[in-house]
Every structure is written in structure tokens, then in C-alpha cells.
C-alpha positions as CSV (number, residue, x, y, z in Angstrom):
1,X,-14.7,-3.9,-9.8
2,X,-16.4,-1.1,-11.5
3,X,-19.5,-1.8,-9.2
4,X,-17.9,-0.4,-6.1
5,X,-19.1,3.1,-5.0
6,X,-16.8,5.8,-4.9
7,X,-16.8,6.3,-0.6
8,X,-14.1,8.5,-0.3
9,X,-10.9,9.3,0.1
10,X,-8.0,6.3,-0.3
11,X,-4.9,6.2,1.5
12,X,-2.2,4.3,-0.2
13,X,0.8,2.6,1.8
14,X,3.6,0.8,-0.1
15,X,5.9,-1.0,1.9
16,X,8.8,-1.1,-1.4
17,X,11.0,-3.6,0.6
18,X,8.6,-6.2,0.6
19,X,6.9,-5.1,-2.9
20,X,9.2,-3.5,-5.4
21,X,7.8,-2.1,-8.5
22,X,9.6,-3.5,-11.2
23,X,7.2,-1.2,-14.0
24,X,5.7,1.9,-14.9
25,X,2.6,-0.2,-15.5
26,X,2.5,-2.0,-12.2
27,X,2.7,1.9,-10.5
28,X,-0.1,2.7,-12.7
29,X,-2.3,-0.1,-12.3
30,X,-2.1,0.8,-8.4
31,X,-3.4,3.9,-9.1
32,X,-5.7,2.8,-11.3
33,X,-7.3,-0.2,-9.0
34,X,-6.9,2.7,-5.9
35,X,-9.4,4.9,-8.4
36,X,-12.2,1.9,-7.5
37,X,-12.4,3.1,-3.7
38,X,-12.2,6.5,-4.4
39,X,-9.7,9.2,-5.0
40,X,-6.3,8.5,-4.2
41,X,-5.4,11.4,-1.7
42,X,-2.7,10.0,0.2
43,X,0.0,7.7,-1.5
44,X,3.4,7.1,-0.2
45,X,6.3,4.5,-0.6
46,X,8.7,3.5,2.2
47,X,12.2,2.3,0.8
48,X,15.3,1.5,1.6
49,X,18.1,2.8,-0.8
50,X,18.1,-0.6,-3.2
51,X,14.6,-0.3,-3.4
52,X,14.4,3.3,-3.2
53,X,17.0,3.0,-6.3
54,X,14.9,0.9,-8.2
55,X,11.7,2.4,-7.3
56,X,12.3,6.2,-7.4
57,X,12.4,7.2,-10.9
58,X,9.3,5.1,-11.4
59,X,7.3,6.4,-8.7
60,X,8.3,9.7,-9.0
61,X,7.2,10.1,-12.6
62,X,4.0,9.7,-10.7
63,X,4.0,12.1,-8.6
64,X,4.1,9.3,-5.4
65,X,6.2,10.8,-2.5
66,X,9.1,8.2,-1.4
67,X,9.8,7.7,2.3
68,X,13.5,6.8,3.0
69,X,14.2,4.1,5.4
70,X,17.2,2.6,7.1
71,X,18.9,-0.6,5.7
72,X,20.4,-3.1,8.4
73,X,19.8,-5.5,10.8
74,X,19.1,-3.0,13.7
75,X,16.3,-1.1,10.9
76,X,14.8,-4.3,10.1
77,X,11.1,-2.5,10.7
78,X,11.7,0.8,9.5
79,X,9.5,0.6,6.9
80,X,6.9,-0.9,9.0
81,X,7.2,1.8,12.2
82,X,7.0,5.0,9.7
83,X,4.0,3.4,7.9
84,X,2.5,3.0,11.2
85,X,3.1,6.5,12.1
86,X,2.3,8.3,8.7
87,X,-1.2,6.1,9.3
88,X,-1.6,6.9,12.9
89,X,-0.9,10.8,12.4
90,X,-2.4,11.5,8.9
91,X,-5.5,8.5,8.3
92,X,-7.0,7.5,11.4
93,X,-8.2,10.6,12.7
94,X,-9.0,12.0,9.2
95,X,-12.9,11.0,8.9
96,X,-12.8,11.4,4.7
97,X,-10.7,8.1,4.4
98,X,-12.9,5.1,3.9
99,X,-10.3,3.3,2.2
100,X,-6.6,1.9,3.0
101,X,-4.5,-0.2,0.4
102,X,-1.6,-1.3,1.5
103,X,1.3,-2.8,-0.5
104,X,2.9,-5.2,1.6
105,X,2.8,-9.0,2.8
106,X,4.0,-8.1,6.3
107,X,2.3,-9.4,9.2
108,X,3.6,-6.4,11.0
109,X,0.8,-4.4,9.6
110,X,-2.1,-6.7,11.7
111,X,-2.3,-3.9,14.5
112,X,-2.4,-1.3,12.0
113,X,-5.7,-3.3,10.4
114,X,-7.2,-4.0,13.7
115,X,-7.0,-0.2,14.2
116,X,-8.6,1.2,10.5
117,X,-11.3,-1.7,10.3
118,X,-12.0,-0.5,14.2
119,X,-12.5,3.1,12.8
120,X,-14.8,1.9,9.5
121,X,-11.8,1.9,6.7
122,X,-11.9,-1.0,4.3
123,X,-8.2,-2.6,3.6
124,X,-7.3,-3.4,0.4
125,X,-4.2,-5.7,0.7
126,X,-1.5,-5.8,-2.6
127,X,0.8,-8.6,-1.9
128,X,3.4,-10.1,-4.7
129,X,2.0,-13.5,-4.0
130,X,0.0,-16.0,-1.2
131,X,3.5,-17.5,-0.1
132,X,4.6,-14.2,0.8
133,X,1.8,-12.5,2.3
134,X,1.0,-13.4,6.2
135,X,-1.8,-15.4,6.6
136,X,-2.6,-13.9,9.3
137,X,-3.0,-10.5,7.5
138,X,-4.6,-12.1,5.1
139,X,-7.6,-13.2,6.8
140,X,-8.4,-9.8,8.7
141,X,-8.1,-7.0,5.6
142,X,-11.2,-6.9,3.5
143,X,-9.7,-8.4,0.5
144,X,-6.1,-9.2,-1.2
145,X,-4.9,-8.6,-4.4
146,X,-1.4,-9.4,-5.8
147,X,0.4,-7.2,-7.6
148,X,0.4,-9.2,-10.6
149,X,-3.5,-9.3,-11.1
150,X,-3.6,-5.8,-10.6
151,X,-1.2,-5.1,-13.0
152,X,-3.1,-7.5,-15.5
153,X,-6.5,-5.7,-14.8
154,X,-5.4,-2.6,-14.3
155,X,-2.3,-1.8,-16.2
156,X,-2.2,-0.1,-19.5
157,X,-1.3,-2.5,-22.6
């Protein structure tokens, strides 16, 4: 990885509900990894309050800002809709971004993708593993990672 050129700004998106940090070092190693693409400018995390419980202490000792989301049936896509949003408002137009990773397995996020590759940004894709990533997704971001190797390669020992 250390080949890659620094391009610019990264934008980090982590969709907790459907990747919960469990560690320090996984949080880290995100950071770490986001460091390849460029300088990490933009990171948020979208919880729910279990996640948001299990997550906040640990992302907040890094400084990442958590995004609280509704928890039911009827705010199924919370998560998904204020990602969108935070992307369409603060990324897309923002011509310094050359770089998106997004923590998630969601197939919701393929219009999302459509639109940053459509504008030149490379997606990164962190996923906890194959069976629960979106093959769909899968096959239009630049490249996937899951969390696991990332916290292998990147993570402090």
C-alpha cells in the first residue's frame, strides 16, 4: 500500500450498524489505512444507540465525530439517508476529496458510488466480511477491504 500517492483529501463514512468497532486498534488501523489516500479530513460514524454505546468511547478518544441515528423498524435506513446527505452536502461538491472509504456492506450505498466515481473519487470499501458485503457494491467501488485485514495491517501490536 505504501506505493499509492497521496491525492488528497479522504472522506471517511462509517455506517456503525453494519460495522461496529469492537477495538481501539481496529479505529486506528482505519485511520491508519485512510492515511494511504491521503489526509483524513472528513471522518464520521452513524450509530444507533447500541452501537453508538459500544462505539463512542472508542471513537471519541479519536477525535471521530458520531452521528446519532434512529433505532426501529420505521428508521431502518437512517444511517444510510444521513450518510447520503453528509456526502451529498459536504464531498461531492468539495473538489480536494479524491478519496471516499466507506465502512459498510450495505448495498444502499451503490447510488452514492455511482455518484463519487461519476465525480473522479476513488472508493475504498471496509466491510466485516464477503458474506456481508453486497455484491453488488462490491463490484463497483475501487477496491474492498475487511475490517479484519485492516486491522492486521494496519493496527498497532
Amino acid at each position: 500500500m505504501s506505493s499509492q500517492v497521496s491525492l488528497g483529501k479522504v472522506a471517511i463514512f462509517c455506517d456503525t450498524q453494519n460495522v461496529p468497532f469492537q477495538s481501539e486498534q481496529q479505529v486506528g488501523a482505519l485511520l491508519q489505512f485512510a492515511t494511504e489516500f491521503g489526509n483524513p479530513s472528513y471522518v464520521k460514524a452513524y450509530a444507533g444507540f447500541r452501537e453508538l454505546k459500544k462505539s463512542a468511547i472508542i471513537l471519541d478518544k479519536f477525535g471521530i465525530e458520531c452521528r446519532w441515528v434512529q433505532e426501529s423498524r420505521f428508521h431502518k435506513n437512517d444511517a444510510d439517508k444521513k450518510i447520503n446527505a453528509d456526502c451529498e452536502q459536504y464531498i461531492l461538491p468539495d473538489p480536494d476529496t479524491s478519496t471516499v472509504v466507506l465502512v459498510s456492506g450495505d448495498g444502499d450505498f451503490i447510488p452514492l458510488v455511482r455518484k463519487l466515481k461519476v465525480r473522479g473519487i476513488q472508493v475504498m470499501l471496509i466491510s466485516r466480511s464477503e458474506k456481508n458485503t453486497s455484491v453488488r457494491l462490491q463490484k463497483i467501488v475501487d477496491k474492498v477491504y475487511f475490517l479484519d485485514y485492516i486491522e492486521r495491517e494496519f493496527g498497532s501490536s
